[in-house]
DSSP file (Angstrom, degrees, kcal/mol; ACC not computed):
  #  RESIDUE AA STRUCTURE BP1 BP2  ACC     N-H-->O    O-->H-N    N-H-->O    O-->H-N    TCO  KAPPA ALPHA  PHI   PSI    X-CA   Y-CA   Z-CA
    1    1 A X              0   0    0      0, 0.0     2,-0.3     0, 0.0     0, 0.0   0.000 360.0 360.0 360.0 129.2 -102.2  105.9  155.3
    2    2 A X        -     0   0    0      1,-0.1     2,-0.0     0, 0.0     0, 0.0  -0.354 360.0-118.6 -64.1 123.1 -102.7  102.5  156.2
    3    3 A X        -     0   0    0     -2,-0.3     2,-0.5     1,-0.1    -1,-0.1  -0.344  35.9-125.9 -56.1 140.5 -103.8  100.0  153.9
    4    4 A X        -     0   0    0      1,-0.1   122,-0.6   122,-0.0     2,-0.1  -0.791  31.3 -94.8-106.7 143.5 -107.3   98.5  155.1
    5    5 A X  B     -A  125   0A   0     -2,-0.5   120,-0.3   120,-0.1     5,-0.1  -0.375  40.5 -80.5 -62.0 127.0 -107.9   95.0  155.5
    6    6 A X     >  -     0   0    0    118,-1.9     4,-0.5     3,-0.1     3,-0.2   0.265  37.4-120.9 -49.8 172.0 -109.2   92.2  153.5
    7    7 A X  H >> S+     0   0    0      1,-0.2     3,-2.3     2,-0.2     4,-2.2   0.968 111.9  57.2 -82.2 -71.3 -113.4   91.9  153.2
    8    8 A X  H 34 S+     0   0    0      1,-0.4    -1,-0.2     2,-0.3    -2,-0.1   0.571 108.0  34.2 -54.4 -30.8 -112.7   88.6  154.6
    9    9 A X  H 3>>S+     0   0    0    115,-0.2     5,-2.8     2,-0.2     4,-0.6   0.552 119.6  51.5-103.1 -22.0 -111.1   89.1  157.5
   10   10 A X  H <<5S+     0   0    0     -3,-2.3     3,-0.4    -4,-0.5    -2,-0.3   0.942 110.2  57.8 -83.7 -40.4 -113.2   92.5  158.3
   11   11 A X  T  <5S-     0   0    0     -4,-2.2    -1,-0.2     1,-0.2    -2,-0.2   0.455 134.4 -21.7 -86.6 -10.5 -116.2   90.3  157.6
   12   12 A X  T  45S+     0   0    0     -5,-0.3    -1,-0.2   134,-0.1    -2,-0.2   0.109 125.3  60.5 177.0  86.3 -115.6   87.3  160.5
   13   13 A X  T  X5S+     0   0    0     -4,-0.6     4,-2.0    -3,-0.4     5,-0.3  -0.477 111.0  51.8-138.2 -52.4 -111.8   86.8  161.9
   14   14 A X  H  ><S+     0   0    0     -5,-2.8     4,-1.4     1,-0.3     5,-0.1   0.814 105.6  54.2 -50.0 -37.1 -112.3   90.5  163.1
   15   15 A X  H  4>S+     0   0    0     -5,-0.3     5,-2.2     2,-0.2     3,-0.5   0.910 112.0  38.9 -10.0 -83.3 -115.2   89.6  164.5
   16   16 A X  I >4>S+     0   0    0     19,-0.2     3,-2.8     1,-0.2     5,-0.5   0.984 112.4  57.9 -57.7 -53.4 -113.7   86.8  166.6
   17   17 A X  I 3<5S+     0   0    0     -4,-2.0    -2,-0.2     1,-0.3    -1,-0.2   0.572 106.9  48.5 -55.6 -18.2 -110.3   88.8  167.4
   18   18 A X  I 3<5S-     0   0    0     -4,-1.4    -1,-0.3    -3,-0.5    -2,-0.1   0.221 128.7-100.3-105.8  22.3 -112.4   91.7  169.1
   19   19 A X  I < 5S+     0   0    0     -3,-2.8    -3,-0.1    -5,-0.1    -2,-0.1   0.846  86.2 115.1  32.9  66.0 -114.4   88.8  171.2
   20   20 A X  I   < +     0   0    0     -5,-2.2    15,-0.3     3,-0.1    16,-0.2  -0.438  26.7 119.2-121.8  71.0 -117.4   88.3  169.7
   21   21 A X      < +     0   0    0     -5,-0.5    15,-2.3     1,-0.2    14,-1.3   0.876  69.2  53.6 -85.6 -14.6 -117.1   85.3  168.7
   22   22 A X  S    S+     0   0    0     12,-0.1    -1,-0.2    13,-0.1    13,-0.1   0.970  85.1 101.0 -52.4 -45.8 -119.9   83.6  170.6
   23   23 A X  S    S-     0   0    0     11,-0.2    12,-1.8     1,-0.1    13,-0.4   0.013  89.6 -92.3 -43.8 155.0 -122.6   86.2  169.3
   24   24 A X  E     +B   34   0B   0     10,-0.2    10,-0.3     1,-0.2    -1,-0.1  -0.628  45.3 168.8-103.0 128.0 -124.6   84.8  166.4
   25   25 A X  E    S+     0   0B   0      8,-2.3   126,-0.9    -2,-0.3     2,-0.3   0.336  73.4  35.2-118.4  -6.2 -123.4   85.5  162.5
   26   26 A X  E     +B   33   0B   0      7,-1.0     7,-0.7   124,-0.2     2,-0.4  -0.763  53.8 171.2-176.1  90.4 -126.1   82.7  160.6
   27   27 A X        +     0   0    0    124,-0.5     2,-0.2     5,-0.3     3,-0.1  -0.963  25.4 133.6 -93.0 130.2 -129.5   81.8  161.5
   28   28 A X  S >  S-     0   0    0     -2,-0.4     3,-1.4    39,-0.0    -2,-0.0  -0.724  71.1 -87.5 159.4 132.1 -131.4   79.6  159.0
   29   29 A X  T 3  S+     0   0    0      1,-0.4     3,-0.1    -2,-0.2    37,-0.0   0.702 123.5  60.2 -33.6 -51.5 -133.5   76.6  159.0
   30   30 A X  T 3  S-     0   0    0      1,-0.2    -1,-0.4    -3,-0.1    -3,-0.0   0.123 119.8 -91.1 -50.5   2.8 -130.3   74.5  158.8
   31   31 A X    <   -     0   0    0     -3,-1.4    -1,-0.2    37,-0.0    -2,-0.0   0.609  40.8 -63.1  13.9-178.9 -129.3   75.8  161.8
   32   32 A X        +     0   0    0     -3,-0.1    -5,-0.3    -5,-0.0     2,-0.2   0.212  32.9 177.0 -65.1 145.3 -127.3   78.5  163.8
   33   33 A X  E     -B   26   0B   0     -7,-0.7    -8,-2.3     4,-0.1    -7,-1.0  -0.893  20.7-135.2-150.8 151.6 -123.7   79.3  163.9
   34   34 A X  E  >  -B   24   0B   0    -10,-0.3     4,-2.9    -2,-0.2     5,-0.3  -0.070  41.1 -93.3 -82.3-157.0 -121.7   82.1  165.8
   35   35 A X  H  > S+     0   0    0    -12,-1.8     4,-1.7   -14,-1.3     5,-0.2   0.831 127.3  52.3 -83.0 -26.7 -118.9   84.3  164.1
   36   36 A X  H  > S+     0   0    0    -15,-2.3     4,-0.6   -13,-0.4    -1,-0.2   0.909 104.3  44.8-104.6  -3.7 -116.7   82.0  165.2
   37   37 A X  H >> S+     0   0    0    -16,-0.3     3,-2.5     2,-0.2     4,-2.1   0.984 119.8  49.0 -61.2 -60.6 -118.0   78.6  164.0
   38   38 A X  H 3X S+     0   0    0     -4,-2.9     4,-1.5     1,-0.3     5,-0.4   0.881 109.1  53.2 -57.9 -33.1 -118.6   80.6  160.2
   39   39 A X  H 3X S+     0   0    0     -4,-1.7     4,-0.6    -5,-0.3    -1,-0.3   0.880 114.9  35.0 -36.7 -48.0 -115.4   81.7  160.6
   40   40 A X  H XX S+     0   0    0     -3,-2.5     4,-1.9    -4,-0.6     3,-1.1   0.980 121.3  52.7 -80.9 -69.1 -114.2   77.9  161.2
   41   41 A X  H >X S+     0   0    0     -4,-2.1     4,-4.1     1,-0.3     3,-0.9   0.866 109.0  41.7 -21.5 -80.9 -116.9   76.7  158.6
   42   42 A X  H 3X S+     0   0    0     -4,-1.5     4,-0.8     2,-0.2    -1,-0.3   0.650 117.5  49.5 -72.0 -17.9 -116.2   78.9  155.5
   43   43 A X  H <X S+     0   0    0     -3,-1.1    77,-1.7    -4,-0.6     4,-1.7   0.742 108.8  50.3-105.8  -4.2 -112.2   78.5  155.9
   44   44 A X  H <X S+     0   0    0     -4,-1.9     4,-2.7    -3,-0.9     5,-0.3   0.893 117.3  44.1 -75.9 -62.4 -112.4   74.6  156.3
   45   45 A X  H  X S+     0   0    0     -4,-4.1     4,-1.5    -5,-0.3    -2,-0.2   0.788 110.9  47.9 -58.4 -24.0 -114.4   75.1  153.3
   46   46 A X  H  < S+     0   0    0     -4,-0.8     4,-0.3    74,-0.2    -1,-0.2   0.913 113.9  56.8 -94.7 -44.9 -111.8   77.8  151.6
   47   47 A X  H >X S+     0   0    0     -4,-1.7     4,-2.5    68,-0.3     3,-1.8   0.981 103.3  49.3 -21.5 -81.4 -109.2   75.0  152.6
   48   48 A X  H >X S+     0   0    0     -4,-2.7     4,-1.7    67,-0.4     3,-0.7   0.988 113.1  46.1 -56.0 -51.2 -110.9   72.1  150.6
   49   49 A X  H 3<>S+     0   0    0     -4,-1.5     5,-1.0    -5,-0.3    -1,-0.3   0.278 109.1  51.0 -82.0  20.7 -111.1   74.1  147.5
   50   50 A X  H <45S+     0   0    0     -3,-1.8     3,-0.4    -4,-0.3    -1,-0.3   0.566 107.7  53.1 -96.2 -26.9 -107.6   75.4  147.5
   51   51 A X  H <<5S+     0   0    0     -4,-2.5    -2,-0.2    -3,-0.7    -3,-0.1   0.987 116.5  49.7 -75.0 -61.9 -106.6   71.4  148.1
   52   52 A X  T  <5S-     0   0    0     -4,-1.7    -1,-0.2    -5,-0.2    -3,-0.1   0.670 130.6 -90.8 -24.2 -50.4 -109.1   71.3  144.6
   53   53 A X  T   5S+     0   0    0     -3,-0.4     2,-0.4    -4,-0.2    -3,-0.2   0.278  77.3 133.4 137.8 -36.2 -107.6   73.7  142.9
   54   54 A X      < +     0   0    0     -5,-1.0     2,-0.3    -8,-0.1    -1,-0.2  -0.663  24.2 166.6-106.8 134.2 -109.0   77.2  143.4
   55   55 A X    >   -     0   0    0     -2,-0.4     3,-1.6     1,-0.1    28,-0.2  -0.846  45.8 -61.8-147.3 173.7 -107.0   80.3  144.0
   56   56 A X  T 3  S+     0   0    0     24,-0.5    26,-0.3     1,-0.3    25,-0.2   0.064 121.0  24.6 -65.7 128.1 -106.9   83.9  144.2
   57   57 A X  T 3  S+     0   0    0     24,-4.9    -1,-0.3     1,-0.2    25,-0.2   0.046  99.0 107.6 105.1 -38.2 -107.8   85.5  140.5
   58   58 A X    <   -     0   0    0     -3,-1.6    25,-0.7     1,-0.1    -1,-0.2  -0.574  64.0-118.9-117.5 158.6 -110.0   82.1  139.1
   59   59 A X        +     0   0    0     23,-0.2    31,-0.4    -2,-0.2     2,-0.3  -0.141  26.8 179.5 -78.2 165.3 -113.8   81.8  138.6
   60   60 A X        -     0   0    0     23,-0.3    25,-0.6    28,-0.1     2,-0.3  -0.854  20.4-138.3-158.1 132.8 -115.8   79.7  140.1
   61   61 A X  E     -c   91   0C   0     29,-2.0    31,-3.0    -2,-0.3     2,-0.5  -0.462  15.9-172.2 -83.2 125.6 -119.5   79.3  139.8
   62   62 A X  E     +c   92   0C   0     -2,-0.3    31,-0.2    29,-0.2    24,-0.1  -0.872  12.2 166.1-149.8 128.7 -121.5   78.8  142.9
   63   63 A X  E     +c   93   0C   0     29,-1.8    31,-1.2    -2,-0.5     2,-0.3  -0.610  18.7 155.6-164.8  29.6 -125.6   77.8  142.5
   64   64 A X        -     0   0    0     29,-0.2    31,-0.1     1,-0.2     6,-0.1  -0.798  37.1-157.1 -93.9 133.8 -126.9   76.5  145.9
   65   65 A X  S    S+     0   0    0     -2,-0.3     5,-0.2    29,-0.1    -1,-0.2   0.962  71.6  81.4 -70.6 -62.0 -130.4   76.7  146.9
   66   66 A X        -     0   0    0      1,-0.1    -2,-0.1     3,-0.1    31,-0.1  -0.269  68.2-148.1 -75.9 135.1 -129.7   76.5  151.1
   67   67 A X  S >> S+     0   0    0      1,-0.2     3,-1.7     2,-0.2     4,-1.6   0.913  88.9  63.0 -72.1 -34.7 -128.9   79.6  152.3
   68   68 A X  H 3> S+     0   0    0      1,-0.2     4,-1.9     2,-0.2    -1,-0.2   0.927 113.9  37.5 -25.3 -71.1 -126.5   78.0  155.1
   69   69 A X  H 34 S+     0   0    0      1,-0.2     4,-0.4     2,-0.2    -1,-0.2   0.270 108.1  58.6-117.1  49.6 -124.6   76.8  152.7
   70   70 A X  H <> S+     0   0    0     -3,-1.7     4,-1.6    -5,-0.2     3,-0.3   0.880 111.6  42.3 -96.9 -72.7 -124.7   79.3  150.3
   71   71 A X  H  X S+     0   0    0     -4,-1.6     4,-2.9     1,-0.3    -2,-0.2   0.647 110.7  62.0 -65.3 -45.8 -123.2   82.0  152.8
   72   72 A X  H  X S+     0   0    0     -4,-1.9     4,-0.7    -5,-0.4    -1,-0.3   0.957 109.4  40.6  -8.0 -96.4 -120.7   79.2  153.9
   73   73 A X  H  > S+     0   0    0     -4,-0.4     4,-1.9    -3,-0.3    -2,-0.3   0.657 113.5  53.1 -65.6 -16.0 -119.5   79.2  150.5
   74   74 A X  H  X S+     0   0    0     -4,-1.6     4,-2.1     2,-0.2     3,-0.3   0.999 109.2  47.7 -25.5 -84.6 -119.5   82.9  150.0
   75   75 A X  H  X S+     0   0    0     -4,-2.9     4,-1.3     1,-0.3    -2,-0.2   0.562 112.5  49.7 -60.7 -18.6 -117.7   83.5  152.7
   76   76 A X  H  X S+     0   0    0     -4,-0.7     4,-0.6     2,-0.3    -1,-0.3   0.889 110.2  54.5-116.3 -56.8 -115.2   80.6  151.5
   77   77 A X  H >X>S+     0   0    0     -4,-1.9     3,-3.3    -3,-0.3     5,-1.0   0.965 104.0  54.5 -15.2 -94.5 -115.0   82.3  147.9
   78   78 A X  H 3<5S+     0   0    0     -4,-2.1    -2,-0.3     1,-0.3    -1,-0.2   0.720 107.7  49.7 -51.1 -32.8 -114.0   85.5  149.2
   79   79 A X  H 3<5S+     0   0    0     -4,-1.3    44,-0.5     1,-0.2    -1,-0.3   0.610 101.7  56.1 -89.8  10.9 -111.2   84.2  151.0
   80   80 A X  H <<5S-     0   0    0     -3,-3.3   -24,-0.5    -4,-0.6    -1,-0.2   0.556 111.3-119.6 -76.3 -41.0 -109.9   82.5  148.7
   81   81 A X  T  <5 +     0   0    0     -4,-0.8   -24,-4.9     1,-0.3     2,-0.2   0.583  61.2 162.1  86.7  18.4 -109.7   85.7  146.5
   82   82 A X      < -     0   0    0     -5,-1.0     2,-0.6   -26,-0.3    -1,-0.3  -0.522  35.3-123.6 -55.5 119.7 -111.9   83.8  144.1
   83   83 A X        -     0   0    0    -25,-0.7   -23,-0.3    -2,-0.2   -28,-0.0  -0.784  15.2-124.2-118.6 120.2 -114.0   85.3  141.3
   84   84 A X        +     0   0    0     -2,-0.6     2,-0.3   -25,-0.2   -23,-0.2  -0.011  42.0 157.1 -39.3  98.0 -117.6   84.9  140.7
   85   85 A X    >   -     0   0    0    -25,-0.6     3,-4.4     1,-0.1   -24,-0.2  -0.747  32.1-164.5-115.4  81.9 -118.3   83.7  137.5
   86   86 A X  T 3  S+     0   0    0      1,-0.4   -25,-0.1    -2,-0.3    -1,-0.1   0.634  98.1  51.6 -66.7 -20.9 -121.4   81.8  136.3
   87   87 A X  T 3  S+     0   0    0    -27,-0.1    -1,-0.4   -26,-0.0   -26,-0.1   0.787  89.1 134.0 -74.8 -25.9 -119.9   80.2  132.7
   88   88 A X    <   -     0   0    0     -3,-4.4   -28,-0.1     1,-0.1    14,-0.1  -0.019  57.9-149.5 -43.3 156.1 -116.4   78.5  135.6
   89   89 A X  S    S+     0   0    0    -30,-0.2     2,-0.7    12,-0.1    -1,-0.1   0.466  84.3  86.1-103.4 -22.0 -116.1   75.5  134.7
   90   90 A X  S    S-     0   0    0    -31,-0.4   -29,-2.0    11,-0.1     2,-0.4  -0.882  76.9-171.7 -82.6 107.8 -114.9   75.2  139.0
   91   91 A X  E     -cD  61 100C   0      9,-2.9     9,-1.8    -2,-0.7     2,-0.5  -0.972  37.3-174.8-111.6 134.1 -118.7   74.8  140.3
   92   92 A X  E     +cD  62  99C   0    -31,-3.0   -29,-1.8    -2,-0.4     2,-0.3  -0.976  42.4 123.0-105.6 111.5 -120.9   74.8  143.7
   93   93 A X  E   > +cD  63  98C   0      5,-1.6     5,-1.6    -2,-0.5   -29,-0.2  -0.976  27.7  39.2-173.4 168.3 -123.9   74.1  143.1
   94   94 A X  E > 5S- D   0  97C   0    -31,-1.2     3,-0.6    -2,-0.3     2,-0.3  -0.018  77.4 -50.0  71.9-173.8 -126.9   72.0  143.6
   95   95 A X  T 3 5S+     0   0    0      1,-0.5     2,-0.1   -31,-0.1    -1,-0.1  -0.772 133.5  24.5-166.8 117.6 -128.5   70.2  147.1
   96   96 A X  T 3 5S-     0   0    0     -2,-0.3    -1,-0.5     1,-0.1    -3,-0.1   0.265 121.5-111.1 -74.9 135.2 -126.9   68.7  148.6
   97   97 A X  E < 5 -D   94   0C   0     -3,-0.6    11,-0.8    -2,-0.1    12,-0.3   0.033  31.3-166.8 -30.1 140.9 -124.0   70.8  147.2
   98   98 A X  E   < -DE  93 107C   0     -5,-1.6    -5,-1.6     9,-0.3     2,-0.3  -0.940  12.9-144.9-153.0 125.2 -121.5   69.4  144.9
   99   99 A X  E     -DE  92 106C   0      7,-1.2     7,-2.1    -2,-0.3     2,-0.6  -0.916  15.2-170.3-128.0 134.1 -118.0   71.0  143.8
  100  100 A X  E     -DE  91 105C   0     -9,-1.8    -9,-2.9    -2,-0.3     5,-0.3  -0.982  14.6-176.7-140.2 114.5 -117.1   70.2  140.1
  101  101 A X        -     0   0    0      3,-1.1   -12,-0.1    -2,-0.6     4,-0.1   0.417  64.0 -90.1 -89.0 -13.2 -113.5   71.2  139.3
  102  102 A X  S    S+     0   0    0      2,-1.0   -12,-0.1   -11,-0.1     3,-0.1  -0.317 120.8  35.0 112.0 -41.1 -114.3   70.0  135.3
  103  103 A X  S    S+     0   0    0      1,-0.0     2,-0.2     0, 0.0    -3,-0.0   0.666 117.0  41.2-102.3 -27.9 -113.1   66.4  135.8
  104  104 A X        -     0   0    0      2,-0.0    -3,-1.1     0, 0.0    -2,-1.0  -0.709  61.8-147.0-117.5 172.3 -114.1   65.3  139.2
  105  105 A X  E     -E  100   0C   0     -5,-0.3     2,-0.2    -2,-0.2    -5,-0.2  -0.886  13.0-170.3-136.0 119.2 -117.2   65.8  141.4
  106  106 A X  E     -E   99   0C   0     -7,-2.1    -7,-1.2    -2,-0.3     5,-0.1  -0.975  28.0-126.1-107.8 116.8 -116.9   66.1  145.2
  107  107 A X  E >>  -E   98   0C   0     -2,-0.2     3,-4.3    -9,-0.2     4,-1.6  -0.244  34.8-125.8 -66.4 129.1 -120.0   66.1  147.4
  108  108 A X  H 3> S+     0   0    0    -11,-0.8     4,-1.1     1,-0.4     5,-0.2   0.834 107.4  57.1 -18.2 -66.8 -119.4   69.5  149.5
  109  109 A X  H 3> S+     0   0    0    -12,-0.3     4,-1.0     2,-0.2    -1,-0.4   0.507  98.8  61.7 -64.6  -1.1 -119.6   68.3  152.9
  110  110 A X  H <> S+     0   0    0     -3,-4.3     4,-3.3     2,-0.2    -1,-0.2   0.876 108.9  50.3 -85.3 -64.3 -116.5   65.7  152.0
  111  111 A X  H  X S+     0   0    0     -4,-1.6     4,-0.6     1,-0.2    -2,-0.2   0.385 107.8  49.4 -77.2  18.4 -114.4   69.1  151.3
  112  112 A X  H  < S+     0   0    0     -4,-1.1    -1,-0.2   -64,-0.2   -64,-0.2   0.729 107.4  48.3 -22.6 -82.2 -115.2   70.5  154.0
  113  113 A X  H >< S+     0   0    0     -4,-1.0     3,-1.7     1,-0.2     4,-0.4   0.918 114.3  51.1 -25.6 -72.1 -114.4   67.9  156.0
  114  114 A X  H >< S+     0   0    0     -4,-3.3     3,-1.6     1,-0.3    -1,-0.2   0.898 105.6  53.8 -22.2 -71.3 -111.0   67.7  154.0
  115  115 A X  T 3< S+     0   0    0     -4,-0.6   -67,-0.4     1,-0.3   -68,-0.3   0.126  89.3  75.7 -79.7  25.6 -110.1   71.4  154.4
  116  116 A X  T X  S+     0   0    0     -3,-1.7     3,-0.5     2,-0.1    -1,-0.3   0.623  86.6  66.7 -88.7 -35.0 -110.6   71.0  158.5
  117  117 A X  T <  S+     0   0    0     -3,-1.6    -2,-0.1    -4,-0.4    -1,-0.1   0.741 129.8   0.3 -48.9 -35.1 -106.8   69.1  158.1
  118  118 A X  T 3  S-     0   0    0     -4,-0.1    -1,-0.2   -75,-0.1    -2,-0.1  -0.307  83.3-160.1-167.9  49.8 -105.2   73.0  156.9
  119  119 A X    <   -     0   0    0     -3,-0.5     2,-0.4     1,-0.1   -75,-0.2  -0.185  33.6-106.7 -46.7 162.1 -108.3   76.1  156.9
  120  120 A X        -     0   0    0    -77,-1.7   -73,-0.2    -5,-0.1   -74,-0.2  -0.842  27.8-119.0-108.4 149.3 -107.1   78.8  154.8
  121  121 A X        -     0   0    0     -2,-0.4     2,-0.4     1,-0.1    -1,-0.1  -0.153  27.4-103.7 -64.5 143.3 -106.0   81.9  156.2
  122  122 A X        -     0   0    0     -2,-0.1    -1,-0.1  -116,-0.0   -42,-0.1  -0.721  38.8-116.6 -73.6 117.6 -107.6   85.4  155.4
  123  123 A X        -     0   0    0    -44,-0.5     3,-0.1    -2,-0.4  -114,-0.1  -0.227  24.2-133.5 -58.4-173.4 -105.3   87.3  152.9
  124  124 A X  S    S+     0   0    0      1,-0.1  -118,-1.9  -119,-0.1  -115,-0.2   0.948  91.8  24.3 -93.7 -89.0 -103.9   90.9  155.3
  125  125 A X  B    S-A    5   0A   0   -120,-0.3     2,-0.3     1,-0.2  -120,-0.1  -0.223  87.0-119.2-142.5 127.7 -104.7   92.9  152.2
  126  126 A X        -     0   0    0   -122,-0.6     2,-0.8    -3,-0.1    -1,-0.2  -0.374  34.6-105.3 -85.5-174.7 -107.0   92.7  149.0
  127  127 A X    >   -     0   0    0     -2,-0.3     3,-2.5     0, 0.0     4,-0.2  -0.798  67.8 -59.4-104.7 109.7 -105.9   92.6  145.7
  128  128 A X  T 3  S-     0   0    0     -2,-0.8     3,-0.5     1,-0.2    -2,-0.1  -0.154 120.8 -19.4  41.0-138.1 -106.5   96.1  143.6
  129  129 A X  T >> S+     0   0    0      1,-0.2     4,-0.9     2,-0.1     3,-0.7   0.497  99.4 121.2 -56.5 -22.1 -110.6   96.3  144.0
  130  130 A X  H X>>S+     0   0    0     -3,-2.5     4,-5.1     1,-0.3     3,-1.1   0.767  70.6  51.5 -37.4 -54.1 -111.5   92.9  144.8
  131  131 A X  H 3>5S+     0   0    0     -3,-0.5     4,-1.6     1,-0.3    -1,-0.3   0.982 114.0  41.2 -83.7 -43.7 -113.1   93.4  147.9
  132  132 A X  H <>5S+     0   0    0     -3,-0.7     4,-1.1     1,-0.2    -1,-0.3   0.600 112.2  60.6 -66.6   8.6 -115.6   96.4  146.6
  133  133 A X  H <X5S+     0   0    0     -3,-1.1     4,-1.2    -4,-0.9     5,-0.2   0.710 112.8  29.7 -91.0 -57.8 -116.0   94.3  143.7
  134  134 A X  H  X5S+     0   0    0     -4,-5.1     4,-0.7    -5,-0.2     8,-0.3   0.647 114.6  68.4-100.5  12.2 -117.5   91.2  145.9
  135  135 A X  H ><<S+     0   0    0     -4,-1.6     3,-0.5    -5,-0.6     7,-0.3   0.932 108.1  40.3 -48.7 -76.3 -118.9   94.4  148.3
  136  136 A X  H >< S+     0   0    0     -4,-1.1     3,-0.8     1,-0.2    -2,-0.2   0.834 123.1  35.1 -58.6 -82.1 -121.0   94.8  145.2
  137  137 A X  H 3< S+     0   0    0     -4,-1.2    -1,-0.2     1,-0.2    -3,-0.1   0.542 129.9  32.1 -17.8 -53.8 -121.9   91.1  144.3
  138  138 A X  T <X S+     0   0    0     -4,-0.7     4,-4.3    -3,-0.5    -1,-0.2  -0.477  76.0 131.6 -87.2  21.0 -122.1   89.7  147.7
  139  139 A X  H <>  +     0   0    0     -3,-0.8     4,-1.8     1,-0.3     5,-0.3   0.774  68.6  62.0 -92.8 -13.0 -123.4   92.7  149.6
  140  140 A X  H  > S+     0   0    0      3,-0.2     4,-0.5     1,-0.2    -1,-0.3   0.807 113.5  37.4 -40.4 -53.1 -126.1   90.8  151.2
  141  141 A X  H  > S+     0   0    0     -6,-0.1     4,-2.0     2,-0.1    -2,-0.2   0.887 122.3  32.4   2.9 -99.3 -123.6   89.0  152.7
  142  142 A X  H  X S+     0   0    0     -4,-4.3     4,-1.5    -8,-0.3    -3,-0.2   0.656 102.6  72.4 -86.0 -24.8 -121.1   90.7  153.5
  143  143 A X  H >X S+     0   0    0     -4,-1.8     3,-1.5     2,-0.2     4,-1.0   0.985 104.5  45.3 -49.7 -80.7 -122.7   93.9  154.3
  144  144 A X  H 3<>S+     0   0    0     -4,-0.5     5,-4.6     1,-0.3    -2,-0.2   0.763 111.0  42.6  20.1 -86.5 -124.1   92.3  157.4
  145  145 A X  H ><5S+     0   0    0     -4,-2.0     3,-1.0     3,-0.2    -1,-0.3   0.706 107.5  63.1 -87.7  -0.3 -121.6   90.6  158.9
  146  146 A X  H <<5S+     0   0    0     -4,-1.5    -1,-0.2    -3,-1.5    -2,-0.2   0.745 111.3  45.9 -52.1 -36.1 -119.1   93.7  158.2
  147  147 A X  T 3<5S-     0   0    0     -4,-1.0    -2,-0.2    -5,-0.1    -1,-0.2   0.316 120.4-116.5 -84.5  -1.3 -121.6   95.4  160.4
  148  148 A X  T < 5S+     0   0    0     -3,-1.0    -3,-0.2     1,-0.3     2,-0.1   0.600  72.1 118.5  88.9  -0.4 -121.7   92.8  162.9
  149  149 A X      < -     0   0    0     -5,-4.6     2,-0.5    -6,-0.1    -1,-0.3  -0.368  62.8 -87.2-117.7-173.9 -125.1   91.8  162.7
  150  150 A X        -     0   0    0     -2,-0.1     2,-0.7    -3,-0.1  -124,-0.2  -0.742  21.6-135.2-110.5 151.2 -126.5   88.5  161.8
  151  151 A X              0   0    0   -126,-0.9  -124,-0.5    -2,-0.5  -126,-0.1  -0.835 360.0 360.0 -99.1  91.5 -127.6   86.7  158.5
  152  152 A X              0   0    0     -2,-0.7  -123,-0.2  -126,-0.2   -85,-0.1   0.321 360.0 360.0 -84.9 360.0 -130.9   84.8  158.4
């Protein structure tokens, strides 16, 4: 039986690779993006926090009021293999958004930016439970766009 494919990659690269990526994944005051801009979005962002620091297995706390770029960083979480944790001392939070690794502060949209040089990749495969694990956390989310549909 064939192993099924990470939450991350069933949740927007699959998306793009069975072409739709024009069709619309993020509607929100803040504006619009298709599957394959959040796709681009959330792995320049999974990019910048692996340049940080943050990798598959370690918490990170994430506390943003706008939903853009709360889902943004969701999505950016989960492909990292990153695990939700409100005590991490690695935080997202506030608005505009701010990433606090414990010693430094970086204003979001700078690592972003950053991680556009080298997005990170969508693991093949999750790790033991992980992905019905941030099913369950995240299902707002990820429920959605697993289904194809869009997130307002």
């Amino acid at each position: 039986m064939a192993r099924v494919q990470s939450i991350a990659f069933r949740a927007l690269d699959r998306h793009v690779v069975e072409g739709r990526a024009d069709e619309l994944a993020l509607v929100t005051p803040s504006g619009s993006l298709s599957y394959a801009q959040l796709l681009h979005e959330s792995a320049s962002l999974a990019g910048g926090l692996r340049d940080l620091g943050l990798r598959a297995g370690a918490p990170v706390a994430l506390s943003v009021p706008d939903r853009h770029t709360w889902v943004v960083s969701v999505l950016a979480i989960v492909r990292l293999g990153a695990e939700p944790d409100r005590e991490a001392g690695f935080r997202i939070e506030g608005d505009p958004a701010t990433i606090h690794t414990g010693d430094e502060k970086y204003e979001l949209e700078l690592v972003l930016r950053a991680g556009r040089v080298d997005p990170a990749r969508a693991e093949m495969h999750d790790a033991g439970d992980y992905g019905e694990r941030m099913e369950r956390t995240y299902g707002d989310v990820l429920a959605t766009l697993l289904h194809g549909g869009t997130l307002t």
